[in-house]
C-alpha positions as CSV (number, residue, x, y, z in Angstrom):
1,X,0.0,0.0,0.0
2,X,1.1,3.6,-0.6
3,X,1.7,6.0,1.4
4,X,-1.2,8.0,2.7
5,X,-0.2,11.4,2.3
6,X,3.5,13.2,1.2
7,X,2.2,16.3,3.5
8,X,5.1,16.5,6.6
9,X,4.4,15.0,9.9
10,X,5.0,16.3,13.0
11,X,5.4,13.6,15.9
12,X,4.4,15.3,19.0
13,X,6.1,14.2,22.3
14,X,7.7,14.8,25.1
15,X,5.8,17.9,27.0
16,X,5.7,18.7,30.3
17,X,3.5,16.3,32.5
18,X,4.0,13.6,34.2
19,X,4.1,11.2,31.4
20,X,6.7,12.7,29.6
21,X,9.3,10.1,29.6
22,X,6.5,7.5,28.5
23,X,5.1,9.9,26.4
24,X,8.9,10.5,24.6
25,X,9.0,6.5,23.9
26,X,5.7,6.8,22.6
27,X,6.6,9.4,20.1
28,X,10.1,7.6,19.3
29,X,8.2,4.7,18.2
30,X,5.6,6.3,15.9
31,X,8.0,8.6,14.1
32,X,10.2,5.3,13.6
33,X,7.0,3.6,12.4
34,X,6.4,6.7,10.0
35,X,10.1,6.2,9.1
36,X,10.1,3.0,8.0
37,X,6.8,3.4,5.5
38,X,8.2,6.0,4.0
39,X,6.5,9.4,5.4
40,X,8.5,12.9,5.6
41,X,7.7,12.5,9.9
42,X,10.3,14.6,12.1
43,X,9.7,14.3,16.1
44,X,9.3,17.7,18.0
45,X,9.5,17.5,21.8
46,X,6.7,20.4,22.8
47,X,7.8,23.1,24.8
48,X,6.2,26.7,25.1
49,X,7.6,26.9,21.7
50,X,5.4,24.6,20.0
51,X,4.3,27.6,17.5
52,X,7.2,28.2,16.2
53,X,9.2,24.7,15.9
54,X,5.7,23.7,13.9
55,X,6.1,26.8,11.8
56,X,9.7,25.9,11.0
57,X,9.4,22.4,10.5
58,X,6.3,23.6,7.8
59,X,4.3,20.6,10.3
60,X,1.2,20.3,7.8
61,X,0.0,17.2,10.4
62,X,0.4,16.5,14.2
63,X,0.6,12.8,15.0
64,X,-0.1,13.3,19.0
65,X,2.2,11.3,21.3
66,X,1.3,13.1,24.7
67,X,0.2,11.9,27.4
68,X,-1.4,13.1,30.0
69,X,-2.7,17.3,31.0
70,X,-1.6,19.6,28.2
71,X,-1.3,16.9,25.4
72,X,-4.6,14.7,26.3
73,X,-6.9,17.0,27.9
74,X,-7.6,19.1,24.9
75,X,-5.0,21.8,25.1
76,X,-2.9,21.2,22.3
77,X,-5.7,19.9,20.2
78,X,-7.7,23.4,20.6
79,X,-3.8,25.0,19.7
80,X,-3.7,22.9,16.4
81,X,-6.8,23.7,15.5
82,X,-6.5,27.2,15.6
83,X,-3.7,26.8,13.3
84,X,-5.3,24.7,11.1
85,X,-3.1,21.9,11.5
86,X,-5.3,18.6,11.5
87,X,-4.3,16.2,13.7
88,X,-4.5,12.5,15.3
89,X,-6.9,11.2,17.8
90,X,-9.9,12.8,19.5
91,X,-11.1,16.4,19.0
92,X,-11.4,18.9,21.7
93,X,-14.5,18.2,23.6
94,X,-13.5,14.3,23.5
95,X,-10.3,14.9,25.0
96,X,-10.9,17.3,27.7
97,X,-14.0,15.3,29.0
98,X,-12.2,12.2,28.8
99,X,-9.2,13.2,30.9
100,X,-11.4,15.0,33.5
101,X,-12.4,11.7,35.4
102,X,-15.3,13.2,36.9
103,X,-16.7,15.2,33.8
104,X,-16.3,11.3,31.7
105,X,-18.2,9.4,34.5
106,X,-21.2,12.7,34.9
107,X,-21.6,11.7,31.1
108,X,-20.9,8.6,30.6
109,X,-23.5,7.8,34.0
110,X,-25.8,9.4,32.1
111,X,-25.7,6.8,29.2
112,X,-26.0,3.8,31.5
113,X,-22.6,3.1,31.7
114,X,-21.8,1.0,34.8
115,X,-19.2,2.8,36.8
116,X,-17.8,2.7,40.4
117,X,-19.3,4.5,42.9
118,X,-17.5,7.7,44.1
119,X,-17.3,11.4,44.4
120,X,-14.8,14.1,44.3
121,X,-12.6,16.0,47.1
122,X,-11.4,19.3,46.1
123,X,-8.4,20.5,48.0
124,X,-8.6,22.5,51.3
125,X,-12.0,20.2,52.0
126,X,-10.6,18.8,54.9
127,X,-13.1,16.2,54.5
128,X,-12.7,13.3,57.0
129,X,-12.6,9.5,55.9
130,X,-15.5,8.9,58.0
131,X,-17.4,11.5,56.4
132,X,-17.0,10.8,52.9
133,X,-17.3,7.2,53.2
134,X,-21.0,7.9,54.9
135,X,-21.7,10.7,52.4
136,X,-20.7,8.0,49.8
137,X,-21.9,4.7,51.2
138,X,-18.7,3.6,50.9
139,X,-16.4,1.0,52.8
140,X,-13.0,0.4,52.9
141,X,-10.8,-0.3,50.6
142,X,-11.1,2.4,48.1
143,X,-9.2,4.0,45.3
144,X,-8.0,7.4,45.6
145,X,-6.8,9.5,42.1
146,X,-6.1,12.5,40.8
147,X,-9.1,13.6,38.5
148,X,-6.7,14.2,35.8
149,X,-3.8,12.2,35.4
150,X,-2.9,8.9,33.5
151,X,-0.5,6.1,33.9
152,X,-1.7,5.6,37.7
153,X,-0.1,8.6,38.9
154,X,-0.8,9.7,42.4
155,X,-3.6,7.0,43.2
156,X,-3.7,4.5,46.4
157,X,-5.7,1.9,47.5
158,X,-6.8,2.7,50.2
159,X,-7.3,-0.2,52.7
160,X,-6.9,1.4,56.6
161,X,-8.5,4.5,57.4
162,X,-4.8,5.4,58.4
163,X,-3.9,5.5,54.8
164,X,-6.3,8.2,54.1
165,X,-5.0,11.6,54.5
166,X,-1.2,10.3,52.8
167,X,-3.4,9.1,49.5
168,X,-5.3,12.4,49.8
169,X,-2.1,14.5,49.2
170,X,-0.4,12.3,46.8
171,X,-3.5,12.9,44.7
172,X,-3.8,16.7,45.4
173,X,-0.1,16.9,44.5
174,X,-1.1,16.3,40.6
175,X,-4.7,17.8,40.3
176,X,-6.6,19.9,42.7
177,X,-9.6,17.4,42.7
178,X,-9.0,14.2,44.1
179,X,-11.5,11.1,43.1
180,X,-12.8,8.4,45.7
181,X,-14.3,5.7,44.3
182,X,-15.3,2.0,45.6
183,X,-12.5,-0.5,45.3
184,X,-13.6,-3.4,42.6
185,X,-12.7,-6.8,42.9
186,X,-11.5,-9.2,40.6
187,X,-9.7,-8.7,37.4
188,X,-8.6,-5.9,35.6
189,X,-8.6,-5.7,31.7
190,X,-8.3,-3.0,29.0
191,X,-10.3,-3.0,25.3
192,X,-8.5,-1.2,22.8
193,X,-10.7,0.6,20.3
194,X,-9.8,2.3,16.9
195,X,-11.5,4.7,14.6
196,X,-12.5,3.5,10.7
197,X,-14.1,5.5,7.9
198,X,-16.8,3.2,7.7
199,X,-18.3,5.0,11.3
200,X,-18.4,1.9,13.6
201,X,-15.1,2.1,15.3
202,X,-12.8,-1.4,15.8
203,X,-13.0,-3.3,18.8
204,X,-9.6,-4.9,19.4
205,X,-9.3,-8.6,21.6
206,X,-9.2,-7.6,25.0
207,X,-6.2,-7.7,27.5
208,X,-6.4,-9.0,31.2
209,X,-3.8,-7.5,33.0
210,X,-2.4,-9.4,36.1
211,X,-0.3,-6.7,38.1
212,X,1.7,-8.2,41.1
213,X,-0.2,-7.2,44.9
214,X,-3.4,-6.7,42.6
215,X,-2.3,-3.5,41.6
216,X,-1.3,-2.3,38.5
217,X,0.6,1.0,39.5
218,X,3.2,2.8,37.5
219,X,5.9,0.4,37.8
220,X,3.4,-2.4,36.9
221,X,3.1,-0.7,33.7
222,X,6.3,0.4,32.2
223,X,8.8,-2.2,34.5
224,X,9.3,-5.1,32.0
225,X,8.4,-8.5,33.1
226,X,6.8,-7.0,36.1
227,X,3.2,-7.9,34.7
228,X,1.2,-10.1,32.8
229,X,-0.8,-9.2,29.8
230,X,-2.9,-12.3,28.8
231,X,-4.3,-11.2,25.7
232,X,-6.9,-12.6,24.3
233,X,-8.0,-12.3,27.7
234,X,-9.1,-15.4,29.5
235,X,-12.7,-14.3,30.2
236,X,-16.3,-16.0,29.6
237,X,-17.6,-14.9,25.9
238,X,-20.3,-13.7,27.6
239,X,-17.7,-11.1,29.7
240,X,-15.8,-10.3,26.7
241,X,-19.0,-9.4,24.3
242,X,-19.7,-7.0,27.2
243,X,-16.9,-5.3,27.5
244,X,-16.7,-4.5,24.1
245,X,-19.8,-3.2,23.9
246,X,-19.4,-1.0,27.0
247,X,-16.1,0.1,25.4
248,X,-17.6,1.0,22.0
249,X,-20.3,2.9,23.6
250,X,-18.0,4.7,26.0
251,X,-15.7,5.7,22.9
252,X,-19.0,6.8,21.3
253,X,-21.2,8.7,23.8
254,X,-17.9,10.6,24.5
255,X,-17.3,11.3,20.6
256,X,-13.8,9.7,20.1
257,X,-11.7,9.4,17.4
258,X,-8.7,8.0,16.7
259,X,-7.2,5.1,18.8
260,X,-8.7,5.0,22.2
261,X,-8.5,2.4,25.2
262,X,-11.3,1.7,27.7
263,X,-9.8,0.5,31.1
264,X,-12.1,-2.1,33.3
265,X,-11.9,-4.0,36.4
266,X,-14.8,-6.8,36.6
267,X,-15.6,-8.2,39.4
268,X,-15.5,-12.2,40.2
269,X,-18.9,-12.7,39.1
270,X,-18.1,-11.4,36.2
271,X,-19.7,-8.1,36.3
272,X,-17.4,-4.8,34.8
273,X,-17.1,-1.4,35.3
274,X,-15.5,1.7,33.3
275,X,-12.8,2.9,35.7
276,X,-11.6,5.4,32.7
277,X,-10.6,6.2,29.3
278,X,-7.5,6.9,27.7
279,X,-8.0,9.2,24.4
280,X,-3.9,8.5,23.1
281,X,-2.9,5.1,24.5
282,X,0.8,4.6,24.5
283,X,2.3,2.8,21.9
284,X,5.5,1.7,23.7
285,X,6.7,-1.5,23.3
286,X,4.8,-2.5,26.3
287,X,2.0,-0.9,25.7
288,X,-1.6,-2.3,25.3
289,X,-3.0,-0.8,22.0
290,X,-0.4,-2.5,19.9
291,X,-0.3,-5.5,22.1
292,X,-4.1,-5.8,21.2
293,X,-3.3,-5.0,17.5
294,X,-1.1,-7.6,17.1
295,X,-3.4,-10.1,18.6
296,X,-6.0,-8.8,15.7
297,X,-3.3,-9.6,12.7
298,X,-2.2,-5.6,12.4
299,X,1.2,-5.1,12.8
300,X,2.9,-1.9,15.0
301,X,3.2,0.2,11.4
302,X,-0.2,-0.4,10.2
303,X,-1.3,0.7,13.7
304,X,0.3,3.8,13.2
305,X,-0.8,4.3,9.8
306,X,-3.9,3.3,11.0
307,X,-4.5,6.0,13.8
308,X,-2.7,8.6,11.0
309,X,-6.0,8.4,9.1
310,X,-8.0,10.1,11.7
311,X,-6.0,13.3,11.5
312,X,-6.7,12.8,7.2
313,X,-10.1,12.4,8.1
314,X,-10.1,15.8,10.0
315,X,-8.4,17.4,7.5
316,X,-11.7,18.6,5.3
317,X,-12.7,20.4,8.0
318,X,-9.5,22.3,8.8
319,X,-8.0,25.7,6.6
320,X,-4.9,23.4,5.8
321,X,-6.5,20.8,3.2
322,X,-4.0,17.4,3.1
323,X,-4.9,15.2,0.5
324,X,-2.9,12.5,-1.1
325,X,-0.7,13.5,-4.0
C-alpha cells in the first residue's frame, strides 16, 4: 500500500506532564513507524515553543504522542486547531472530557454506563474518611486518584482509614480534585478501540492484566516483566462481548476518534465497570494498544498508519487541506 499522504508529519512528544518520559517513547516509536513506510515524519519534543518549531518544521499534520494534562486533555488539540493543523486522535471536547475523570463518569453515568461509585474532594475540603465514606456509602478499601492524570499517577488503595490523608495529598499533589471511588474486585482488563471511515469504530481482543499485589501502578506498567498481559484475555464470551460493547459505547457517547482504550476492572462474578478512558494510548513496546493490534493480525506500522488516518479524516474540516498527491 502507498503512502497515505507526502504532507510533513509532526510527531508530538515529550511535554511537560508527568508522562513525559513514556510519552517521549511513545513518540520515538511512531515517528520510527512513520520512518520505515516512508513518510516525511520529524519528532518535535513540545515546549512553550510549540508555535514556532511547527512553523519551522512547515508541520502540515500533528501525529499526537502526549500523554497526560496539556497533550490529552484538549490543550494542544484546541492550539492545532487554531492553526489549522489537522491532527491525530480525539477532537477537543472528547479529549478534555475524557481526561477529567469526573466530567467522563457525569456523562458517561448518564448513558448507563456501569461505573464505580464515588465522588470528588477538592483541596482545602478537609473532608474526613469517615465522612466521605458515609456521604458516599462507601467501605474500605477504596481507590484514591487524581481527576486528571494517566499512567496511575498519584492513586492508592486505600485499605486502613490510616492510609487516608497520605493518599489524599499524593493525589492533590497532581490535580486539585482528588476522586474516591469504591474498590472493585477481581480482574482488571483494557479493550483497545480504533477509529474506521466506515463510522463503527474497531474493537480490538481484550487484555487481562495481572499486576503483582493486585495493583497495576506505575511500575506495573512500564517495568518489563513485572506484569502479565494475557491477551486474548481469559474471560467467559459472555464477559468479553460486554466489554466491548461497553467500550464501544463509552468511545461513542464521549465522541472519540482515533485510537482510544477503555480501562475495566470486573468483578468475580463477572460483572465490569469503566474505571476510565485513555484518548492517546501509548504505543511503547509494552503498551496495550499494539499489544491488542497484534493479537487482531495488524502489525505496530499499520497501527500507526492506522491511527494517521484520523488526522486525514479531519483534514476537510480544517484551513490546511492534506490530500494524497
Amino acid at each position: 500500500m502507498g503512502r497515505l499522504t507526502n504532507a510533513r508529519i509532526g510527531v508530538l512528544m515529550g511535554g511537560r506532564s508527568s508522562e513525559r518520559d513514556i510519552s517521549l517513547k511513545t513518540g520515538q516509536a511512531v515517528h520510527q513507524a512513520l520512518v520505515r513506510r516512508g513518510y516525511d515524519a520529524v519528532p518535535i519534543d513540545v515546549t512553550d515553543q510549540l508555535h514556532r518549531d511547527l512553523d519551522d518544521q512547515k508541520i502540515a499534520i500533528a501525529f499526537l504522542s502526549l500523554h497526560g494534562p496539556g497533550g490529552e486533555d484538549g490543550t494542544v488539540q484546541g492550539f492545532l486547531e487554531t492553526l489549522g493543523i489537522p491532527y491525530t486522535g480525539s477532537g477537543v471536547r472528547a479529549s478534555a472530557v475524557g481526561m477529567h475523570k469526573a466530567a467522563a463518569k457525569t456523562l458517561l453515568a448518564a448513558h448507563g454506563i456501569p461505573l464505580p461509585a464515588g465522588t470528588v474532594v477538592r483541596e482545602g475540603d478537609r473532608s474526613s474518611l469517615a465522612k466521605v465514606l458515609r456521604q458516599t456509602r462507601l467501605k474500605l478499601p477504596i481507590v484514591v486518584k487524581p481527576v486528571s492524570q494517566g499512567s496511575t499517577i498519584g492513586v492508592t488503595i486505600v485499605r486502613r482509614s490510616s492510609q487516608w490523608k497520605e493518599a489524599l495529598a499524593l493525589a492533590h499533589r497532581y490535580d486539585p480534585e482528588a476522586m474516591v471511588e469504591s474498590y472493585i474486585p477481581g480482574h482488571e482488563a483494557a479493550v483497545s478501540i480504533l477509529g474506521t471511515a466506515t463510522g463503527s469504530p474497531k474493537v480490538l481482543p481484550p487484555i487481562e492484566i495481572v499486576a503483582p499485589d493486585g495493583f497495576y501502578d506505575f511500575s506495573a506498567k512500564y517495568q518489563k516483566g513485572k506484569t502479565q498481559y494475557l491477551c486474548p484475555a481469559p474471560l467467559p464470551r459472555k464477559v468479553v462481548h460486554h466489554i466491548g460493547e461497553l467500550a464501544s459505547r463509552t468511545y461513542e457517547v464521549l465522541g472519540c476518534e482515533g485510537a482510544a482504550r477503555v480501562d475495566f476492572r470486573i468483578t468475580p462474578r463477572g460483572r465490569p465497570y469503566v474505571l476510565e478512558i485513555n484518548t492517546v494510548p501509548g504505543m511503547t513496546e509494552t503498551s496495550l494498544l499494539p499489544m491488542a493490534a497484534t493479537q487482531a493480525g495488524m502489525g505496530y506500522d499499520d497501527l500507526v498508519e492506522q491511527i494517521l488516518k484520523s488526522a486525514l479524516d479531519r483534514a476537510p474540516r480544517f484551513a490546511r487541506i492534506v490530500s494524497k498527491e
